[in-house]
Every structure is written in C-alpha cells, then in structure tokens.
N, CA, C and O atoms as a Tinker XYZ file with bonds, in Angstrom:
   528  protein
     1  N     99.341000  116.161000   79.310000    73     2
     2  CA   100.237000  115.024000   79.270000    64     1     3
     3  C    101.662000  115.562000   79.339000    63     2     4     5
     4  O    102.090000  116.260000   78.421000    81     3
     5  N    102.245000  115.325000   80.168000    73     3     6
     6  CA   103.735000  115.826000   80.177000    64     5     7
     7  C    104.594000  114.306000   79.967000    63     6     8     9
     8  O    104.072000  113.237000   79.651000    81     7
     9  N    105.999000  114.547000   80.230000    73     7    10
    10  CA   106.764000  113.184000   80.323000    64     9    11
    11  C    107.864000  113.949000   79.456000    63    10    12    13
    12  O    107.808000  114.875000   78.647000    81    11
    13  N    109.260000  112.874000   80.167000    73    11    14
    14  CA   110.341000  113.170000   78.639000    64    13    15
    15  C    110.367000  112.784000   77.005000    63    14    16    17
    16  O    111.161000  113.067000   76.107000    81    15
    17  N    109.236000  112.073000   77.041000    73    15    18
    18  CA   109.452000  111.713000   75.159000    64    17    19
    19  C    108.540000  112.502000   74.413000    63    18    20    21
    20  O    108.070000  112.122000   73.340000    81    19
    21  N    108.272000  113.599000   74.953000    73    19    22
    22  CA   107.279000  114.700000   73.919000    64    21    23
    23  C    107.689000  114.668000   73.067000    63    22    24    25
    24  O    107.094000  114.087000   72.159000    81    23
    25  N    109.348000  115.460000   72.762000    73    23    26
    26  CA   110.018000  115.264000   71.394000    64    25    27
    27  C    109.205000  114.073000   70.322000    63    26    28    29
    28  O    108.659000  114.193000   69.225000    81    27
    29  N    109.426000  112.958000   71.195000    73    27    30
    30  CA   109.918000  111.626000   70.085000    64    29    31
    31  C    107.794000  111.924000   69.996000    63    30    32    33
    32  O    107.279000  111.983000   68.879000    81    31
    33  N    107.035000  112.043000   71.084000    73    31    34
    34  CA   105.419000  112.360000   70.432000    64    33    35
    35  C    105.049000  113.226000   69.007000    63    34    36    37
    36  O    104.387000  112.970000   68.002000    81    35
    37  N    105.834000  114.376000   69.476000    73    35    38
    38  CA   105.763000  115.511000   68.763000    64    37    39
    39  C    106.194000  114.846000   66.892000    63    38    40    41
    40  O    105.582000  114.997000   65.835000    81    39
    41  N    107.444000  114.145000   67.209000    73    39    42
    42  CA   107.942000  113.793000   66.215000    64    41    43
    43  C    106.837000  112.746000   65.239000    63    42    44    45
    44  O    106.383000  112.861000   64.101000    81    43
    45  N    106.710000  111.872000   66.147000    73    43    46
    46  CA   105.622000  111.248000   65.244000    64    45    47
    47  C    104.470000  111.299000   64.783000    63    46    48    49
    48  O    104.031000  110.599000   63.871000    81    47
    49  N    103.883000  112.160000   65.401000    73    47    50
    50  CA   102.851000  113.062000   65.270000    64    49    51
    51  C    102.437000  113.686000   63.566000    63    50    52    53
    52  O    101.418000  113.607000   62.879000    81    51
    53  N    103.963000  114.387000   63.329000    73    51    54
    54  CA   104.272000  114.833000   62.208000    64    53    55
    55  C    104.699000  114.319000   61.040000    63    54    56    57
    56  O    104.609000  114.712000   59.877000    81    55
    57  N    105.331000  113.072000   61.708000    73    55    58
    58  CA   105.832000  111.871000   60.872000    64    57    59
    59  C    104.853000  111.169000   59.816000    63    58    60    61
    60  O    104.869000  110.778000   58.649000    81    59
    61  N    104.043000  111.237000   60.853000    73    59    62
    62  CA   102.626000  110.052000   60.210000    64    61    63
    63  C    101.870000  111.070000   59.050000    63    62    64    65
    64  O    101.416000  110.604000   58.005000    81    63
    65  N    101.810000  112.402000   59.360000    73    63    66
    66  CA   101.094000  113.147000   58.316000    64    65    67
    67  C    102.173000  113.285000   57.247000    63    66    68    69
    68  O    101.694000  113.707000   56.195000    81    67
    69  N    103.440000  113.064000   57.201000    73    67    70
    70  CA   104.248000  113.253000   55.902000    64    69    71
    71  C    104.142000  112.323000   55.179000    63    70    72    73
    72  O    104.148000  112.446000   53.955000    81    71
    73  N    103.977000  110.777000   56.023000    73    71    74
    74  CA   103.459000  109.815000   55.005000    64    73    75
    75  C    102.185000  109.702000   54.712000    63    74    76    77
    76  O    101.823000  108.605000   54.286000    81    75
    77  N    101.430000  110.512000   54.820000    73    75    78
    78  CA    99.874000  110.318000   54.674000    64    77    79
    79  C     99.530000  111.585000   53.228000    63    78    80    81
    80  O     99.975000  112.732000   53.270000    81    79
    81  N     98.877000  111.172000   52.331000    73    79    82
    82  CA    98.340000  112.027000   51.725000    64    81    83
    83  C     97.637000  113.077000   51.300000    63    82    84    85
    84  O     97.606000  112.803000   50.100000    81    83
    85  N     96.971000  114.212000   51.417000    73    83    86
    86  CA    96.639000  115.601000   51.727000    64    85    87
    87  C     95.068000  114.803000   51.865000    63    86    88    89
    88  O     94.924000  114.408000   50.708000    81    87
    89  N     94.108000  114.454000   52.455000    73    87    90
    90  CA    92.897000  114.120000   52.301000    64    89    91
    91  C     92.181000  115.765000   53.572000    63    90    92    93
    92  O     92.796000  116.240000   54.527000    81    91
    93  N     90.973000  116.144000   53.117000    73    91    94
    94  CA    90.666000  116.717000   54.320000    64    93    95
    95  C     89.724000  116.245000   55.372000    63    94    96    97
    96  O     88.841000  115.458000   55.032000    81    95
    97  N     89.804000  116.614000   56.543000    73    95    98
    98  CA    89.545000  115.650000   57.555000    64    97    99
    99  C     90.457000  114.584000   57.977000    63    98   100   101
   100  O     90.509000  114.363000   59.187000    81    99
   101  N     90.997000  114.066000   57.390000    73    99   102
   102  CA    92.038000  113.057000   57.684000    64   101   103
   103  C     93.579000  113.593000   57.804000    63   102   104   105
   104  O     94.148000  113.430000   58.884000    81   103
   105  N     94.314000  114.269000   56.654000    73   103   106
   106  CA    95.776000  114.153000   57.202000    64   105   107
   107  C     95.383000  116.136000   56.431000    63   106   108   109
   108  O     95.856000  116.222000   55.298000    81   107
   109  N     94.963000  116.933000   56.710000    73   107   110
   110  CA    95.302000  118.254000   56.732000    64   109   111
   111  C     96.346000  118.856000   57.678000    63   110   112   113
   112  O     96.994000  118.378000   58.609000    81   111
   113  N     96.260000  120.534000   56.907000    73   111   114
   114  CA    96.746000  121.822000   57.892000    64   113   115
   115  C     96.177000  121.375000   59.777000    63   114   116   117
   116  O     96.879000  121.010000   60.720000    81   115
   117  N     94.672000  121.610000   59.706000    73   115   118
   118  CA    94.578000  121.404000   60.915000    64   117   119
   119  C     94.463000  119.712000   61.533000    63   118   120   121
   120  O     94.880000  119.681000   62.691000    81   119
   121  N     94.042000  118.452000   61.074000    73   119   122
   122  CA    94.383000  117.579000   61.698000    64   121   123
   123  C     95.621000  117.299000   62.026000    63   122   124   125
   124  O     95.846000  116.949000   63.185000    81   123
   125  N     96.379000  117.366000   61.349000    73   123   126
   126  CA    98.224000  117.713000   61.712000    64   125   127
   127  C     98.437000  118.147000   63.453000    63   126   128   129
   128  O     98.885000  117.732000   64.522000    81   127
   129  N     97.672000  119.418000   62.725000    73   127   130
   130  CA    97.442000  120.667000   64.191000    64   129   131
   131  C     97.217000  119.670000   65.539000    63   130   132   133
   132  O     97.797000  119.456000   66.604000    81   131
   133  N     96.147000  119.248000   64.909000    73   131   134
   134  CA    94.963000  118.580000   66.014000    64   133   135
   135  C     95.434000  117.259000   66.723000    63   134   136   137
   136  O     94.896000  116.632000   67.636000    81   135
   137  N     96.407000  117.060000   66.147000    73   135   138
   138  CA    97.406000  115.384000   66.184000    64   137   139
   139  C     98.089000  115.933000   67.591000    63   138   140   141
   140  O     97.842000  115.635000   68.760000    81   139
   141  N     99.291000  117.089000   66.864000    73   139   142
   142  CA   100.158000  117.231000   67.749000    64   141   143
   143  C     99.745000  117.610000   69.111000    63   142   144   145
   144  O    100.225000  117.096000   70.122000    81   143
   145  N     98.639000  118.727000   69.104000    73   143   146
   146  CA    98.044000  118.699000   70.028000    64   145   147
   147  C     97.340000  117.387000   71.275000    63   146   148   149
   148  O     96.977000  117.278000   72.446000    81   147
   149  N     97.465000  116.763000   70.261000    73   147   150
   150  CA    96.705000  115.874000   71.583000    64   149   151
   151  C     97.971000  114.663000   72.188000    63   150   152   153
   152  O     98.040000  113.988000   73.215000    81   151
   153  N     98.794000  114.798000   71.070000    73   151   154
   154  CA   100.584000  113.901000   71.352000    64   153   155
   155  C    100.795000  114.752000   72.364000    63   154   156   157
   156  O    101.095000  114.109000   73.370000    81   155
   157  N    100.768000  116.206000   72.606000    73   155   158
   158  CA   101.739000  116.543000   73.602000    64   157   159
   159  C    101.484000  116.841000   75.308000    63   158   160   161
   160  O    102.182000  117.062000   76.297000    81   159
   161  N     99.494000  116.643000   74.850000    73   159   162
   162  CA    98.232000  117.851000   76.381000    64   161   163
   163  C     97.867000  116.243000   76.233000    63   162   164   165
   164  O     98.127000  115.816000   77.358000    81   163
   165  N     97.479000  115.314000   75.572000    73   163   166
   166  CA    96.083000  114.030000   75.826000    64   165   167
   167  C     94.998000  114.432000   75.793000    63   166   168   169
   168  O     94.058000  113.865000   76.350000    81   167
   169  N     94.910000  115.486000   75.136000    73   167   170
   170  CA    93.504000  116.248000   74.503000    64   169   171
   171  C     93.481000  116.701000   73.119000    63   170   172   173
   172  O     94.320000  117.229000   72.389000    81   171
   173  N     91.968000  116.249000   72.942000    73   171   174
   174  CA    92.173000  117.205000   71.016000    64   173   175
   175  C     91.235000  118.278000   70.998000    63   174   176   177
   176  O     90.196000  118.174000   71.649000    81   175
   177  N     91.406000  118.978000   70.537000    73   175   178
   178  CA    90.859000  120.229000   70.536000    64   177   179
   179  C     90.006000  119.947000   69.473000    63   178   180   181
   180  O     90.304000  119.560000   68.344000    81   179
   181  N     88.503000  120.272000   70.134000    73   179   182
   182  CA    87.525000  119.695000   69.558000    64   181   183
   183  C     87.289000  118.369000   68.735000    63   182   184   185
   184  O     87.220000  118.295000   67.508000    81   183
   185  N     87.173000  117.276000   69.694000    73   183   186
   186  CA    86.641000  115.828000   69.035000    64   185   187
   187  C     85.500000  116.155000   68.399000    63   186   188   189
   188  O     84.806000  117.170000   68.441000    81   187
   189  N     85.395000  114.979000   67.707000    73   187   190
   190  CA    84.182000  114.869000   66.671000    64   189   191
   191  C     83.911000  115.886000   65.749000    63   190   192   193
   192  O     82.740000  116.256000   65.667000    81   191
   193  N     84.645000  116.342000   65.134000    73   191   194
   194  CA    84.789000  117.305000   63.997000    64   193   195
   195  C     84.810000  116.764000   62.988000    63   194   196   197
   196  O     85.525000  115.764000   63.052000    81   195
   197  N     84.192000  116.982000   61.651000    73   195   198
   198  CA    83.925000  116.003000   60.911000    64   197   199
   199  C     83.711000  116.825000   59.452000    63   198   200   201
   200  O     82.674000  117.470000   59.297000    81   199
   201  N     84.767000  116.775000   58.352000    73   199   202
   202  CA    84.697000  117.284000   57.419000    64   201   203
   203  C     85.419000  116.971000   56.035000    63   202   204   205
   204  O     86.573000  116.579000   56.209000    81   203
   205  N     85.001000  117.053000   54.628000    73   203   206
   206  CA    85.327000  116.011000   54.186000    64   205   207
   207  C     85.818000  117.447000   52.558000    63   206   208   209
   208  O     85.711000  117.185000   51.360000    81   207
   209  N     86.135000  118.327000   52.945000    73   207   210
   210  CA    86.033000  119.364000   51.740000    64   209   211
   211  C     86.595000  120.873000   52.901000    63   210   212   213
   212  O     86.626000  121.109000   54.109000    81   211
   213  N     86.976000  121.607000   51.548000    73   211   214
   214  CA    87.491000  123.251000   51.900000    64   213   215
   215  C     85.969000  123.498000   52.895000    63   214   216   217
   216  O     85.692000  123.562000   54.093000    81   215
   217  N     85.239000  123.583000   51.575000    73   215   218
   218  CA    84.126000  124.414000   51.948000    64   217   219
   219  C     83.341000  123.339000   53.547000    63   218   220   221
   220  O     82.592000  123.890000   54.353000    81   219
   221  N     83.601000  122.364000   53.624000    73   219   222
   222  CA    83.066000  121.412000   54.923000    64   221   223
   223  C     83.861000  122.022000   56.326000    63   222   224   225
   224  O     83.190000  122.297000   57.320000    81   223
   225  N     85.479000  122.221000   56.308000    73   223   226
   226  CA    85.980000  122.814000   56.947000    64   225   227
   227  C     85.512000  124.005000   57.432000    63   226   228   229
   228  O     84.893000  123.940000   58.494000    81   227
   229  N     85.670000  125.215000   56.853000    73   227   230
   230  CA    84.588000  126.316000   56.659000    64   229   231
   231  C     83.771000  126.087000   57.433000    63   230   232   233
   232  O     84.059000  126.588000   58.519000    81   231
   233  N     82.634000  125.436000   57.435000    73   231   234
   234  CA    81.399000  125.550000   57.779000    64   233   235
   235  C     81.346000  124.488000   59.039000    63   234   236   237
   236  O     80.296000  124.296000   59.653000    81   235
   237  N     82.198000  124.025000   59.264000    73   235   238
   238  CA    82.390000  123.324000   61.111000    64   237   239
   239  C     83.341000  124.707000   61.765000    63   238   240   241
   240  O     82.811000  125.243000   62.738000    81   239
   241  N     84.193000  125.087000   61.470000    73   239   242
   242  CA    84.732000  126.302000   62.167000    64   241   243
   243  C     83.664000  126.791000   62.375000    63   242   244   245
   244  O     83.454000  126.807000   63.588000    81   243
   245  N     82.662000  127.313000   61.665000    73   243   246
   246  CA    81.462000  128.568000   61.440000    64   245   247
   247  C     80.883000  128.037000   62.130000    63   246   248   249
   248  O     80.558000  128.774000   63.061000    81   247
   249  N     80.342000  126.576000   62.269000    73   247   250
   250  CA    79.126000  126.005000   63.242000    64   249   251
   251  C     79.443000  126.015000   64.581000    63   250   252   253
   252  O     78.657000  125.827000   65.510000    81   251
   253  N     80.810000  126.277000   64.657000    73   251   254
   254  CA    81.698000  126.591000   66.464000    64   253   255
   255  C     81.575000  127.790000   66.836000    63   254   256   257
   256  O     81.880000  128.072000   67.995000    81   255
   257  N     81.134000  128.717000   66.014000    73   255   258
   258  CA    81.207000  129.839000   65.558000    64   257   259
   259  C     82.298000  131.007000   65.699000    63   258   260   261
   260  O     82.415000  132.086000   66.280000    81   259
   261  N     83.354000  129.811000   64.457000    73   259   262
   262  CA    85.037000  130.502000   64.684000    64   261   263
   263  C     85.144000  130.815000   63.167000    63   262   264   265
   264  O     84.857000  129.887000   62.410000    81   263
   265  N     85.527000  132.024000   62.613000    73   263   266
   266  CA    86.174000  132.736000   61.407000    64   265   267
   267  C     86.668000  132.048000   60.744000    63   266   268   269
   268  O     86.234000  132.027000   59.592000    81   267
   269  N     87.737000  131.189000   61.066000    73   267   270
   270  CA    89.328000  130.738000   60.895000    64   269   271
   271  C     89.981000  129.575000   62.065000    63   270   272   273
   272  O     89.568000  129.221000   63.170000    81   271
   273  N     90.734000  129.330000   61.557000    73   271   274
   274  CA    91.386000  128.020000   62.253000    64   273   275
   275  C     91.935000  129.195000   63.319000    63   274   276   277
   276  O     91.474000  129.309000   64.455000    81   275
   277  N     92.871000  129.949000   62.832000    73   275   278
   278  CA    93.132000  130.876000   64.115000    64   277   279
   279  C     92.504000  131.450000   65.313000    63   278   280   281
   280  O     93.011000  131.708000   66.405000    81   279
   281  N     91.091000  131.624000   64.820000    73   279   282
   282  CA    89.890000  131.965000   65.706000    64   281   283
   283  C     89.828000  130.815000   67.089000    63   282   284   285
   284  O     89.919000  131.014000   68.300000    81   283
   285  N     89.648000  129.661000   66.348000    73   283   286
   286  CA    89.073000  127.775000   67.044000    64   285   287
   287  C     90.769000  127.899000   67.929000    63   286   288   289
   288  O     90.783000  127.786000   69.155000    81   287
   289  N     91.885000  128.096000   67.272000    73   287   290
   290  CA    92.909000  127.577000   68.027000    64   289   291
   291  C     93.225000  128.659000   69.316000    63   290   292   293
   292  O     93.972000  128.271000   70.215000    81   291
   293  N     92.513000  130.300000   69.384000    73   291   294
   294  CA    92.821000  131.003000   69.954000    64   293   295
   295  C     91.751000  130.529000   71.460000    63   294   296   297
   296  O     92.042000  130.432000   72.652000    81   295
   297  N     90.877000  130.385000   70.952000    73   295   298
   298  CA    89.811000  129.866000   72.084000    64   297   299
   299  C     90.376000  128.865000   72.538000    63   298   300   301
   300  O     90.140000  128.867000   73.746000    81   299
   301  N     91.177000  127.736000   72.194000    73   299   302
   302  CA    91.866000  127.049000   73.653000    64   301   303
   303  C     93.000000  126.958000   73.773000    63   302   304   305
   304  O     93.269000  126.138000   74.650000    81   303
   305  N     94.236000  127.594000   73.120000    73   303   306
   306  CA    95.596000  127.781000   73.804000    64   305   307
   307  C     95.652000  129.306000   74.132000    63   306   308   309
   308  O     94.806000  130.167000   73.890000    81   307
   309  N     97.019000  129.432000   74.823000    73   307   310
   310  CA    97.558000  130.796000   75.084000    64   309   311
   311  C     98.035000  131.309000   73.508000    63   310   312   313
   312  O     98.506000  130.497000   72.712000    81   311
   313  N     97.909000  132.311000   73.271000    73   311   314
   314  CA    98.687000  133.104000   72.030000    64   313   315
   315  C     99.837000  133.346000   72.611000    63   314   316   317
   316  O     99.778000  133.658000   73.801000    81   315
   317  N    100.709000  133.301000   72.187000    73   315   318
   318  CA   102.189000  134.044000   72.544000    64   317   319
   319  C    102.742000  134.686000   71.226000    63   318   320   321
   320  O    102.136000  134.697000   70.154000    81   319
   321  N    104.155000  135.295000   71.494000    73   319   322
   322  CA   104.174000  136.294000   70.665000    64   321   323
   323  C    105.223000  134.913000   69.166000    63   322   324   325
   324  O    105.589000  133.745000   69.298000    81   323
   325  N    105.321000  135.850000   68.012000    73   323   326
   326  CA   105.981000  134.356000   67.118000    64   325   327
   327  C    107.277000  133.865000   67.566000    63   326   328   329
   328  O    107.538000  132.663000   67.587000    81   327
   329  N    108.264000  134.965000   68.001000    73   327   330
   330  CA   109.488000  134.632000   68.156000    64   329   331
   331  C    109.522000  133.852000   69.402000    63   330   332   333
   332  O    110.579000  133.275000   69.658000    81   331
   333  N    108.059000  133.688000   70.610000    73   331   334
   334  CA   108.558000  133.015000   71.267000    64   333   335
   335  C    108.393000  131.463000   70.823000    63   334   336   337
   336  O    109.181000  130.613000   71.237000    81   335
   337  N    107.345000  131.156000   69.977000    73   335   338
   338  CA   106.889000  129.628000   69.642000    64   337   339
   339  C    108.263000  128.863000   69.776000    63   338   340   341
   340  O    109.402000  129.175000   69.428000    81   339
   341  N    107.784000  127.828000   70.361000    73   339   342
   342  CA   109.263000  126.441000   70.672000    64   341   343
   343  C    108.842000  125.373000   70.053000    63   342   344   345
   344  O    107.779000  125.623000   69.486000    81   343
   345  N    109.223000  124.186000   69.884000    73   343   346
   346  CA   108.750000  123.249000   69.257000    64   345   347
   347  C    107.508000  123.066000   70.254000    63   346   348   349
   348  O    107.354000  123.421000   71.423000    81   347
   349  N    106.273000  122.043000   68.912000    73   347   350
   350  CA   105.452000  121.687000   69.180000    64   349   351
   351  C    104.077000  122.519000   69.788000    63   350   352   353
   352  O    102.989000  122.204000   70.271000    81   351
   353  N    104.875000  123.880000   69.432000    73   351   354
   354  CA   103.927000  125.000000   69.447000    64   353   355
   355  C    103.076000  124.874000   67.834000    63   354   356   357
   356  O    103.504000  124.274000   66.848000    81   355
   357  N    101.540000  125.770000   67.969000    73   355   358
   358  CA   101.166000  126.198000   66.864000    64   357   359
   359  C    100.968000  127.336000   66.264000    63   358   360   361
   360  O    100.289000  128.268000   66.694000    81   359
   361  N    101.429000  127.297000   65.476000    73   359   362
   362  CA   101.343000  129.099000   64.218000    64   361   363
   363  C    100.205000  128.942000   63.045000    63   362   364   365
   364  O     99.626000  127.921000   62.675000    81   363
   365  N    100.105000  129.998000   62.686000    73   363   366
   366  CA    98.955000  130.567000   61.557000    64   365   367
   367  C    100.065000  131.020000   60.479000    63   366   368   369
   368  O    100.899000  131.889000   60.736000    81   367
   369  N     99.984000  130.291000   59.153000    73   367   370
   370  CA   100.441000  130.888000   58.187000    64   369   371
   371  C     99.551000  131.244000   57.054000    63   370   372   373
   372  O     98.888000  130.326000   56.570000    81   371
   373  N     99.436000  132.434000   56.558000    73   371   374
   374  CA    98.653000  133.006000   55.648000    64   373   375
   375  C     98.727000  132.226000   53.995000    63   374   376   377
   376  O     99.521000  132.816000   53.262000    81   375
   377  N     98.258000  131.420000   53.558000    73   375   378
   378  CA    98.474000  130.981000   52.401000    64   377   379
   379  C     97.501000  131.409000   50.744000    63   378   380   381
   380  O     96.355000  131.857000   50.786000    81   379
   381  N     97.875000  131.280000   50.090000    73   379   382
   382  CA    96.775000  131.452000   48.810000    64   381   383
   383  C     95.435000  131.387000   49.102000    63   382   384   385
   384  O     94.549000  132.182000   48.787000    81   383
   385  N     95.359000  130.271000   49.795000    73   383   386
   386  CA    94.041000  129.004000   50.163000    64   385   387
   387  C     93.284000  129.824000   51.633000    63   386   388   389
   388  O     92.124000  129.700000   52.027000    81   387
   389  N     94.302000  130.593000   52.176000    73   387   390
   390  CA    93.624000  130.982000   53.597000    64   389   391
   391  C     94.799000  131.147000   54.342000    63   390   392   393
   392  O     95.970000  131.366000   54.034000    81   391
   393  N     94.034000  130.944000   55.691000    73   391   394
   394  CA    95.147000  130.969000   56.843000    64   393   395
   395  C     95.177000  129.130000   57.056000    63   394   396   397
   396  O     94.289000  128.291000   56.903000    81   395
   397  N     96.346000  129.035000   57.392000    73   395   398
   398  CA    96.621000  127.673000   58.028000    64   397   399
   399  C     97.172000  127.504000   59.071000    63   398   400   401
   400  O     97.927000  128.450000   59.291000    81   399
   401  N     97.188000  126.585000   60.040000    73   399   402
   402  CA    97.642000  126.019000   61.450000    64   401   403
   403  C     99.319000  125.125000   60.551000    63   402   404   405
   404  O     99.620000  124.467000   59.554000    81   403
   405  N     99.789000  125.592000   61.504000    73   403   406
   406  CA   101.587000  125.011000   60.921000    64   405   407
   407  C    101.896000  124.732000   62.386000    63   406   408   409
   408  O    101.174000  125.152000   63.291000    81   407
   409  N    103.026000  123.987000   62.593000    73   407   410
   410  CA   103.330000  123.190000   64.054000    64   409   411
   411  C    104.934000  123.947000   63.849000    63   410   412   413
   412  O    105.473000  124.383000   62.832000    81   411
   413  N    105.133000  123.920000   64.450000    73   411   414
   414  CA   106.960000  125.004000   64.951000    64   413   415
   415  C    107.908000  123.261000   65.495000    63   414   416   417
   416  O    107.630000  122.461000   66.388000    81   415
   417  N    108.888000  123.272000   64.602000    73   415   418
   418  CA   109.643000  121.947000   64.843000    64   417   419
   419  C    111.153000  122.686000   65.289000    63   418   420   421
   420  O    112.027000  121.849000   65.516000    81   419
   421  N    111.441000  123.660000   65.396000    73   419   422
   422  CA   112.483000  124.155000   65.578000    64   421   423
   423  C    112.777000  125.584000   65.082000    63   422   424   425
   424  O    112.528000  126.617000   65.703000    81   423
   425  N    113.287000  125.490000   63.989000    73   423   426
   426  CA   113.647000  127.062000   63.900000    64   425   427
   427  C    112.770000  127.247000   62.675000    63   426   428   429
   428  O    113.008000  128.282000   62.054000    81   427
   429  N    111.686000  126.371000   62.130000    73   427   430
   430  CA   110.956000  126.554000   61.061000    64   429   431
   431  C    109.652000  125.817000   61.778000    63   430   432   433
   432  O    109.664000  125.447000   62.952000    81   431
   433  N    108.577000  125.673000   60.916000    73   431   434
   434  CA   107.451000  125.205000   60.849000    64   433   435
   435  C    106.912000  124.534000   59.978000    63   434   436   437
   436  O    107.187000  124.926000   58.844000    81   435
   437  N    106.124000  123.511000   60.042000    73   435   438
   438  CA   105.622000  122.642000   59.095000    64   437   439
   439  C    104.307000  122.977000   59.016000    63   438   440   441
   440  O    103.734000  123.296000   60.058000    81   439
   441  N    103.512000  122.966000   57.632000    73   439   442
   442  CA   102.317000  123.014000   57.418000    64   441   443
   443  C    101.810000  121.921000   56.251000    63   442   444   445
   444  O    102.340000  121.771000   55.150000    81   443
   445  N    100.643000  121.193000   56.774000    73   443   446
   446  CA   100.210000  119.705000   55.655000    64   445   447
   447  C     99.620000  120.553000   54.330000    63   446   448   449
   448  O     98.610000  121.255000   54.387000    81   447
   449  N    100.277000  120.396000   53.365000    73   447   450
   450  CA    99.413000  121.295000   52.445000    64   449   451
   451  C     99.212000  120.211000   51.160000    63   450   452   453
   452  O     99.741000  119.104000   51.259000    81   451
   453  N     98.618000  120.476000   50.241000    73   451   454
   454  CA    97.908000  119.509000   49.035000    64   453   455
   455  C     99.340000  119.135000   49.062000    63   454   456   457
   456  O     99.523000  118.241000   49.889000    81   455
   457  N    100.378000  119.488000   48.473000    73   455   458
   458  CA   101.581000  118.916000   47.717000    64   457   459
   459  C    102.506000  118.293000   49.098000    63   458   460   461
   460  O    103.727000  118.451000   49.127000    81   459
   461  N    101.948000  117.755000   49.939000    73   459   462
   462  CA   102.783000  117.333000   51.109000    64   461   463
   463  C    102.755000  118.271000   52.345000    63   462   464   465
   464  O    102.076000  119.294000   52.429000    81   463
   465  N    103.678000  117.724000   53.393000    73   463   466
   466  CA   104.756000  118.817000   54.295000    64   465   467
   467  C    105.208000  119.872000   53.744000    63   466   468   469
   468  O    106.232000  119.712000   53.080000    81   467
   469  N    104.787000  120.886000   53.800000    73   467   470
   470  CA   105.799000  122.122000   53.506000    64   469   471
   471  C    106.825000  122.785000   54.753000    63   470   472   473
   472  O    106.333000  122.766000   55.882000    81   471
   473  N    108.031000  123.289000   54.627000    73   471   474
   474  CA   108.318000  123.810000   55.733000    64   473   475
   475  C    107.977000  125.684000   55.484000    63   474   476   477
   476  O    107.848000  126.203000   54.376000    81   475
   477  N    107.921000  126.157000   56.341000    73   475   478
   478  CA   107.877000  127.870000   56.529000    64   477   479
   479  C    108.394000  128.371000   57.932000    63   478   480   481
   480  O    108.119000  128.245000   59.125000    81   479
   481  N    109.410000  129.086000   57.014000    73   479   482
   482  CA   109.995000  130.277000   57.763000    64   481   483
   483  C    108.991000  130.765000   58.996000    63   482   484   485
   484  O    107.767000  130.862000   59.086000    81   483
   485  N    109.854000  130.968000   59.702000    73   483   486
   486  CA   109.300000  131.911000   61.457000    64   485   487
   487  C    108.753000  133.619000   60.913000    63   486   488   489
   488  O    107.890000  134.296000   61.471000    81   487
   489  N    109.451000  133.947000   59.846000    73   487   490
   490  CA   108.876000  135.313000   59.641000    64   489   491
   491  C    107.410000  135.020000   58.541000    63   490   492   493
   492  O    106.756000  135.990000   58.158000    81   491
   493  N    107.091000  133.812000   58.189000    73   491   494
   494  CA   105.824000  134.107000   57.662000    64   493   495
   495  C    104.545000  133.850000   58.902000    63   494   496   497
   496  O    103.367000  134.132000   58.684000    81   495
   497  N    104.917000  133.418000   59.869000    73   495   498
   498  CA   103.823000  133.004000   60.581000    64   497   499
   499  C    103.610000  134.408000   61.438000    63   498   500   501
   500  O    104.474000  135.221000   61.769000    81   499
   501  N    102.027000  134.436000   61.717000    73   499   502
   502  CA   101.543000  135.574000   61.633000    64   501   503
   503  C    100.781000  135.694000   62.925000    63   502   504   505
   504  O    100.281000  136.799000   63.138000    81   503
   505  N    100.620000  134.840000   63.738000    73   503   506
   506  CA   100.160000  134.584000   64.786000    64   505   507
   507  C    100.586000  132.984000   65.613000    63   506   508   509
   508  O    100.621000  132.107000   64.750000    81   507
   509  N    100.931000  132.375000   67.147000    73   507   510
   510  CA   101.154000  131.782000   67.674000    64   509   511
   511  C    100.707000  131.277000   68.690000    63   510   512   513
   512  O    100.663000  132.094000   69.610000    81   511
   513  N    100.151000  129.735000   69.095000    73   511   514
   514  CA    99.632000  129.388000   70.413000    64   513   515
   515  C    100.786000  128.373000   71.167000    63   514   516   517
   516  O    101.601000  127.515000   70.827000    81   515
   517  N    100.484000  128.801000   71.966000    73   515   518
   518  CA   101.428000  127.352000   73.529000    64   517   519
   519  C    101.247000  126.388000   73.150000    63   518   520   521
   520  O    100.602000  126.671000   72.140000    81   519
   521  N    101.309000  125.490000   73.166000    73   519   522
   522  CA   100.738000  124.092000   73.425000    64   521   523
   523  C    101.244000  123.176000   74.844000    63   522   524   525
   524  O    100.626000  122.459000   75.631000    81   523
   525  N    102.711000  123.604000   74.724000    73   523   526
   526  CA   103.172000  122.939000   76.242000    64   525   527
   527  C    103.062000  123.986000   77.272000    63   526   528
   528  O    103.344000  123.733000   78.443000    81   527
C-alpha cells in the first residue's frame, strides 16, 4: 500500500494502541507491530494468529516455528541495519519479559508494554526490519 498519508496511517495505527489497554492478542508489543504493518504494505503478517497469554504467544511463534518475534518478523521484512530504521519501520528491543517488536516514530521508538506506550531510545534496539 503506498500513498501520501502513511504518516497520518502510521500515526493512527499507534494512536489506537495508546488508548487501548495492554491485553495480549489484542493491543500488545506485537499486535501494535502487526497494526502498523498492515497501515503501511495492506498486509498483516500472519493473519489468524490467535493468543490470549505470554506463554500462548510463545507457543504460536513456536507453532510457525519462530524463536522470537524477531525470528517471525525476520522471515517477512528486509533487516536493515538500526541507524538506518525511518519511521514506521520495526525494531527488537530486549526487555525483562523478552525481546519485543517496537515501531521507530522518529528519532525514538515505541513499544506496547503492560504499563502503556513506552518510548525507547535508537541505541537500545538491537535489531531492525523495512516495512516501507
């Protein structure tokens, strides 16, 4: 999906998960991911995914037979290097909890975590995919 209002896609994309509450399957790290992704291509990377817990997550990556969200997101974008990510790109940030999918809004990144939106720094993200 291309066009000039990616921005304003991208934007709402992210918007809607800040007002939404940490549920998993519904407004997470990777549905976030999985949002913007499909606001910016008109594709979601892997429909019908269906998980309702840490450990449910886990074990749909595993049934794709992917490690990590980083694993699932490397199998369908380009990796690029971190400093190049632009908006509406996706990054891997290493957290307590694991690795997480964070979306690049500019010169930082957002990741859906229990306590909301968090933002993170460009030097914690540890890996990067294209999206546009």
């Amino acid at each position: 999906m291309t066009g000039d209002n990616w921005p304003d896609r991208l934007i709402a994309a992210v918007e809607r998960h800040r007002a939404l509450p940490f549920v998993y399957g519904e407004s997470d790290c990777w549905t976030m991911a999985a949002d913007v992704i499909e606001a910016l291509t008109g594709e979601r990377p892997y429909p019908g995914v269906v998980y309702r817990s840490k450990a449910g997550a886990a074990k749909a990556l595993a049934q794709r037979g992917f490690a990590s969200v980083a694993d699932a997101l490397a199998a369908r974008l380009p990796e690029a290097p971190v400093a190049m990510a632009g908006r509406g790109d996706i990054g891997i940030v290493a957290t307590p909890d694991g690795l997480a999918a964070a979306v690049c809004v500019g010169p930082w990144f957002v990741v859906k975590a229990e306590a909301g939106i968090d933002h993170v720094s460009r030097d914690r993200i540890v890996r990067a995919f294209k999206v546009r």
